[in-house]
Structures are given as structure tokens and as C-alpha cells.
N, C-alpha and C positions, 0 to 999 in steps of 0.2 A: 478662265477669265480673259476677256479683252485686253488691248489697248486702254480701249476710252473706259471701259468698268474700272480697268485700275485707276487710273483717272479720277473718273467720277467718285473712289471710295477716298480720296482725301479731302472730300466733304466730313465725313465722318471722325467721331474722337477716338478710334482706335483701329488700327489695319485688322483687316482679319484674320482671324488663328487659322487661313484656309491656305494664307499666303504662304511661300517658301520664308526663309530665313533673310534670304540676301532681298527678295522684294520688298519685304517690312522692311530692311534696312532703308531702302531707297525712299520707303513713305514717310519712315521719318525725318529723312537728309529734306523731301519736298515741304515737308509741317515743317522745320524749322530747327531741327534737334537734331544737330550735325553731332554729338558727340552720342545718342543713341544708335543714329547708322551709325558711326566709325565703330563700337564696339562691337556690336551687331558683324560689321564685318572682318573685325580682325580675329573673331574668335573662331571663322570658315577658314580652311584650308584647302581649295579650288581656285581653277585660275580666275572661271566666275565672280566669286569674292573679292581674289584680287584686283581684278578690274573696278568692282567697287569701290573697296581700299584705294585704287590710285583716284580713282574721278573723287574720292572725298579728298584727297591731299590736296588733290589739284583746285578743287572747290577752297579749300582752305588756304589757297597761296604756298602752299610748301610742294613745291619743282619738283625739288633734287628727290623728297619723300614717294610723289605720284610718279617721274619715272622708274625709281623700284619698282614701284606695284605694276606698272606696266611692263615690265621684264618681268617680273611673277606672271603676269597674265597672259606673256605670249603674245603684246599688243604693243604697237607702237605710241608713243607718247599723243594723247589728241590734241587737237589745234581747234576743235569745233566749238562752237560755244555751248555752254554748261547746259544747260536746258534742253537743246540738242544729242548731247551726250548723254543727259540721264534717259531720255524718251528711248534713245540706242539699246543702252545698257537693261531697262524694263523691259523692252519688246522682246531681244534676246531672252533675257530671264521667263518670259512668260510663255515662249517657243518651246524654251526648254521643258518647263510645267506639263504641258500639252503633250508632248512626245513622252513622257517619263509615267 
């Protein structure tokens, strides 16, 4: 799957059962159900995950939360804005899909 196909599927009422675990996370953080990603991502034990894990804290206003998860991830805390950072964090994720 693309960029823009992942994109395009949150047209739709349910991500596909085709996606990884951490990309559904992120479709549902984009529909609107931040607490389906967070658990979605806290129940992954990857630094992947964690990076998700920190961009939802960070999404969520809790700091001190999302620089853990970004020392789990191996990632310095981002400055980018949110929007920015998830299209980051899916691209990677969907690299990863492709090679695996």
C-alpha cells in the first residue's frame, strides 16, 4: 500500500485487516479515536510502536509521557507539527510493510 492509498482508506469505516497493527493504530489516532491508537499501541513492544506511543502523548499534550516513548524509540523528541509527524511515522511504517 501507498502513501496516498493509506490516505485515501480513511475514507472508509474500518482500516483494513491487510494493515500492520501500528498502521491501524495511526488510522484510528487520524478518525478521531485517540484512545483506540493508544492501546493499539501500547500493547506493541517495538521501537516502531514506541514512536507511535510517544507522537499519541505528544498528540495528547503530555511531554514528560511522549519523551519516554521517544527514548523507547531510539528518536529524539519531535518539534514538527502533528500532521507532519504522523504522515513521517505511516511512510516509515509502510517501508517497513514493503521490505518485510
Amino acid at each position: 500500500m501507498t502513501s496516498q492509498e493509506f490516505r485515501h482508506s480513511l475514507r472508509d469505516e474500518e482500516p483494513s485487516a491487510n494493515l500492520s497493527r501500528l498502521l491501524q493504530a495511526l488510522w484510528w489516532d487520524a478518525k478521531g479515536d485517540w484512545s483506540r491508537a493508544h492501546e493499539i499501541a501500547q500493547q506493541i513492544e517495538t521501537p516502531d510502536a514506541a514512536w507511535v506511543h510517544a507522537y499519541l502523548h505528544r498528540k495528547e499534550g503530555d511531554s514528560g509521557n511522549a519523551r519516554y516513548w521517544y527514548g523507547q524509540a531510539g528518536k529524539p523528541a519531535s518539534k514538527t507539527e502533528m500532521e507532519a509527524e504522523w504522515l513521517e511515522i505511516a511512510d516509515h511504517l509502510l517501508t517497513q510493510e514493503i521490505h518485510s
